[in-house]
C-alpha positions in Angstrom: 16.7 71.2 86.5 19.8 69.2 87.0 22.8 70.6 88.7 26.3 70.0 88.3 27.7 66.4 89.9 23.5 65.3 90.1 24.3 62.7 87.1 22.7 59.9 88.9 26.1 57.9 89.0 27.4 55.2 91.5 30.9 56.1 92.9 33.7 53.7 92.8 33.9 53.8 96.6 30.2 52.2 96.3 30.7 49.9 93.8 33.7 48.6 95.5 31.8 48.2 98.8 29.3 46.4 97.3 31.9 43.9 96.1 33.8 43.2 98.7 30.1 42.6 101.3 28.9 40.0 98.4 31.5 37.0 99.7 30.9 37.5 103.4 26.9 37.8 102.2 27.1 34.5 100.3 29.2 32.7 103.2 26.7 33.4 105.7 24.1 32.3 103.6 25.5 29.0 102.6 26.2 28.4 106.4 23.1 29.6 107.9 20.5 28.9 105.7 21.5 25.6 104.0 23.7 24.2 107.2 21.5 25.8 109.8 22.0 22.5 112.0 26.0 23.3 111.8 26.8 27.1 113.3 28.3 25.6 116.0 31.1 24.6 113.9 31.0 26.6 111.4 29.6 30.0 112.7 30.8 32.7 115.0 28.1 31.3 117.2 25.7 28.4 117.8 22.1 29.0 117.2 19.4 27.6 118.2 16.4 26.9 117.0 17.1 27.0 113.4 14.3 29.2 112.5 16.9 31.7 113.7 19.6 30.8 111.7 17.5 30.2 108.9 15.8 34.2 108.5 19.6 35.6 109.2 20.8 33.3 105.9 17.7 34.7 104.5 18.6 38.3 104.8 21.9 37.7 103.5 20.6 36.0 100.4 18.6 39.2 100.1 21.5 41.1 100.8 23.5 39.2 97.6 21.3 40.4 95.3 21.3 43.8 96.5 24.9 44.6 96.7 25.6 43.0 92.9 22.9 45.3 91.9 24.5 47.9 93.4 28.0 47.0 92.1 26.9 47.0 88.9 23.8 49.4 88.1 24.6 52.2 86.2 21.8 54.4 88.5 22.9 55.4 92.1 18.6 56.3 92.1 17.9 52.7 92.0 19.9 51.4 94.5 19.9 54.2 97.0 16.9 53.1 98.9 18.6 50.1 100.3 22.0 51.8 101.7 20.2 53.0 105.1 18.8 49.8 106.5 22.0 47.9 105.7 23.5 50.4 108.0 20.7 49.9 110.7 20.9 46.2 110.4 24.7 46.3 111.1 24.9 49.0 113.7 22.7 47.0 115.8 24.1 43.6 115.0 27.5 45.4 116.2 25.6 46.9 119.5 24.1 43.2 119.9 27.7 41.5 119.8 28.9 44.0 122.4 25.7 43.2 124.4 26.6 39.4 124.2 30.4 39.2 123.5 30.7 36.2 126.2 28.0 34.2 123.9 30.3 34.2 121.0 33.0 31.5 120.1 35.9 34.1 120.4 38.4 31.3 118.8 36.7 30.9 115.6 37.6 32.6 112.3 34.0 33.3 111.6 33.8 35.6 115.0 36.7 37.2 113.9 34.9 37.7 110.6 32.0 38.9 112.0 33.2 41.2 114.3 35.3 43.0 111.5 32.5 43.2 109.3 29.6 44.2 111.9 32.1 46.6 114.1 33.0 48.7 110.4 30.1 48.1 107.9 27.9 50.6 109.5 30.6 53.3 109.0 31.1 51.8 105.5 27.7 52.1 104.3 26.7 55.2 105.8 29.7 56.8 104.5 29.1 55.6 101.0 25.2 56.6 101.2 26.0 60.1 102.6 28.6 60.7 99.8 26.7 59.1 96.9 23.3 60.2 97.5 23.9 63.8 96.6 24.7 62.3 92.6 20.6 61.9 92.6 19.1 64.5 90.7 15.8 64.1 92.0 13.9 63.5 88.9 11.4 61.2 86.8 13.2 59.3 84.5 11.9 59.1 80.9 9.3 56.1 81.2 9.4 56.1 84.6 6.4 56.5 86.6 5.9 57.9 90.0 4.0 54.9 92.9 0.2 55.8 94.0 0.8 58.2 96.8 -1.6 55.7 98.9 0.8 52.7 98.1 3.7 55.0 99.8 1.4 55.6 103.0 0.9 51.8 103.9 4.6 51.2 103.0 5.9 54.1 105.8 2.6 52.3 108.0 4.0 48.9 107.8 7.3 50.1 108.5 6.6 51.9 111.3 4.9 48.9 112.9 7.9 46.5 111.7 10.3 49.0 113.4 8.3 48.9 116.6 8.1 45.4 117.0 12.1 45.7 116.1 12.5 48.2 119.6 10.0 45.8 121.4 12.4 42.9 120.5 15.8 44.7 121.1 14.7 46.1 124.5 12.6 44.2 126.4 14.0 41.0 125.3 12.5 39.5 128.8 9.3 39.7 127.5 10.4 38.3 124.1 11.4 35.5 125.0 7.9 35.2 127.0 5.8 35.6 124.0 7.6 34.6 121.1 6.7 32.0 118.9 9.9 30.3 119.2 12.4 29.8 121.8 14.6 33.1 121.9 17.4 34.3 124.2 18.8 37.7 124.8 21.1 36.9 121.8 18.9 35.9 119.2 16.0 38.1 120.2 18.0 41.0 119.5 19.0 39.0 115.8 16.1 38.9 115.3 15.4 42.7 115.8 18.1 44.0 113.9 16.2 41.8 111.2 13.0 43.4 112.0 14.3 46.7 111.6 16.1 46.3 108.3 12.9 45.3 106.8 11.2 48.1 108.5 13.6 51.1 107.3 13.8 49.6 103.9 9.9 50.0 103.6 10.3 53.7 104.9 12.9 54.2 102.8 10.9 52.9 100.1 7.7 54.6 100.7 9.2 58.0 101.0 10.5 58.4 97.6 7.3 57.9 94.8 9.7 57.4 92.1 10.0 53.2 90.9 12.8 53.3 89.3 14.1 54.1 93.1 12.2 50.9 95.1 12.3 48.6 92.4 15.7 46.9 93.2 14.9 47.3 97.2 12.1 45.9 96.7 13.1 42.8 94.8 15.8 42.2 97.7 12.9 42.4 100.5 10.7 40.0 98.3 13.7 37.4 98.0 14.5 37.6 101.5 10.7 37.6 102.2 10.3 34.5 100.0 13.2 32.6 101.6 11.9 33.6 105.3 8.7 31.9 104.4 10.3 29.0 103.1 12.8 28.7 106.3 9.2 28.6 108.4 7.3 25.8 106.3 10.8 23.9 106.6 11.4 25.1 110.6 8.0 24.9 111.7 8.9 22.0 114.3 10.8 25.0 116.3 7.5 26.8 116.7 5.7 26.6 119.8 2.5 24.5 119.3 0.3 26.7 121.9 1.5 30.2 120.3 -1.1 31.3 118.3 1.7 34.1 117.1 2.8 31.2 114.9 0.0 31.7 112.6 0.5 35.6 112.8 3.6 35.3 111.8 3.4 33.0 108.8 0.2 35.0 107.4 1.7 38.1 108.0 5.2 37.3 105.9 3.1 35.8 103.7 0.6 38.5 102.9 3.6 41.2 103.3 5.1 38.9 100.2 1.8 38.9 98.2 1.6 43.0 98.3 5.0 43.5 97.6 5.1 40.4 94.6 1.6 42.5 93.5 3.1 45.9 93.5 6.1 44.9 91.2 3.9 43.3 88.6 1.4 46.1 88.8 4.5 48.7 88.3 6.6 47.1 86.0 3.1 46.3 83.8 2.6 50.1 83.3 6.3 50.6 82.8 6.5 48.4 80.2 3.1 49.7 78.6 4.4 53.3 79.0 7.6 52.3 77.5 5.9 50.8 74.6 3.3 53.1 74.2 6.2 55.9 73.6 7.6 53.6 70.5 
């Protein structure tokens, strides 16, 4: 049964959130993704290779489509998913520009940009996920339909393993920079970890809860993000390191990670519509 207040509504405070992320999301897109060759002058940092820039631009492209979902869904269920690992991703993007604040180009606007955004998002979104989330009511929608139980068990399995290699890359950044199959430093090894772990607690986040209607929009985010990141490494693969045979693992691995997740949405959506359909 539904209680009082559980009417599956986004708040205001979310919705205006999620509107005022989108610029700063499609900024750092443009810059990194389709300028990756120009973050010295344009970004709060230079990066190097850009493979790096490239999958950061890539989350936030992911990111745009998220946060415009979430600005403009009617459902605080299908959007909820996706609140946590935004927060992860910038809490340790803000622990990461502490880590390296003499890296950055302090005189820049875009530092000053970041560091407003990355040093009060993680409050932000937590905030607006701890006060929204208790609008869910915790059912099956008409037409809905709840994920195979299996599907939810590889989801929280591959997230685990993403989050681990996330901690591998955010601690021992010595020995990421050893083994990596492109040039890293302690900078954009940890970048790259906070990326690691966004995708990692969004399949958790995504695995825990059976209902669709409640991964469907994550989901769509991680397989545009996915999609770009794959592009970025056909484009970038000049940066990789001929002798790493990681290269190849990492490649195969996006790309089998985008297959599954391209496969579950048709699969889902199929029986949706069928269901849907079939009730008429």
């Amino acid at each position: 049964m539904q209680r009082e207040g559980q009417d599956d509504r986004v708040l205001r405070e979310t919705r205006l959130l999620s509107i005022l992320i989108v610029p700063f999301l499609v900024l750092g897109f443009g810059i990194l993704y389709l300028l990756p060759g120009h973050t010295r002058e344009l970004f709060a940092w230079t990066i190097k290779p850009q493979i790096t820039a490239m999958m950061l631009g890539a989350a936030y492209l992911g990111g745009v489509y998220f946060f415009l979902r979430a600005a403009t869904t009617p459902s605080w269920v299908s959007v909820q998913a996706g609140f946590l690992p935004v927060a992860v991703f910038a809490t340790l993007l803000g622990l990461t520009t502490i880590l390296h604040w003499d890296r950055f180009n302090h005189a820049h606007i875009a530092f000053i940009t970041w560091t407003a955004l990355y040093f009060t998002t993680p409050f932000l979104v937590a905030a607006v996920w701890l006060r929204n989330r208790s609008r869910d009511p915790h059912t099956v929608r008409e037409v809905d339909l709840p994920r195979p139980r299996a599907v939810g068990t590889v989801m929280i399995a591959v997230g685990v393993a993403v989050l681990a290699c996330a901690a591998f890359l955010f601690l021992r950044t010595d020995v990421a920079i050893q083994v990596w199959p492109w040039s890293l430093t302690p900078l954009t090894a940890r970048v790259v970890a906070s990326l690691f772990a966004l995708a990692g607690v969004a399949q958790i986040c995504t695995g825990l809860d059976r209902r669709w209607s409640a991964s469907r929009v994550t989901l769509q985010s991680q397989l545009l993000s996915l999609a770009a990141i794959e592009l970025a490494t056909v484009l970038s693969w000049a940066d990789f390191r001929p002798a790493s045979s990681l290269r190849w693992a990492f490649a195969g691995g996006l790309l089998v990670l985008l297959l599954a997740i391209g496969a579950l949405m048709v699969t889902m959506d199929l029986h949706r519509h069928s269901l849907r359909w079939g009730g008429k």
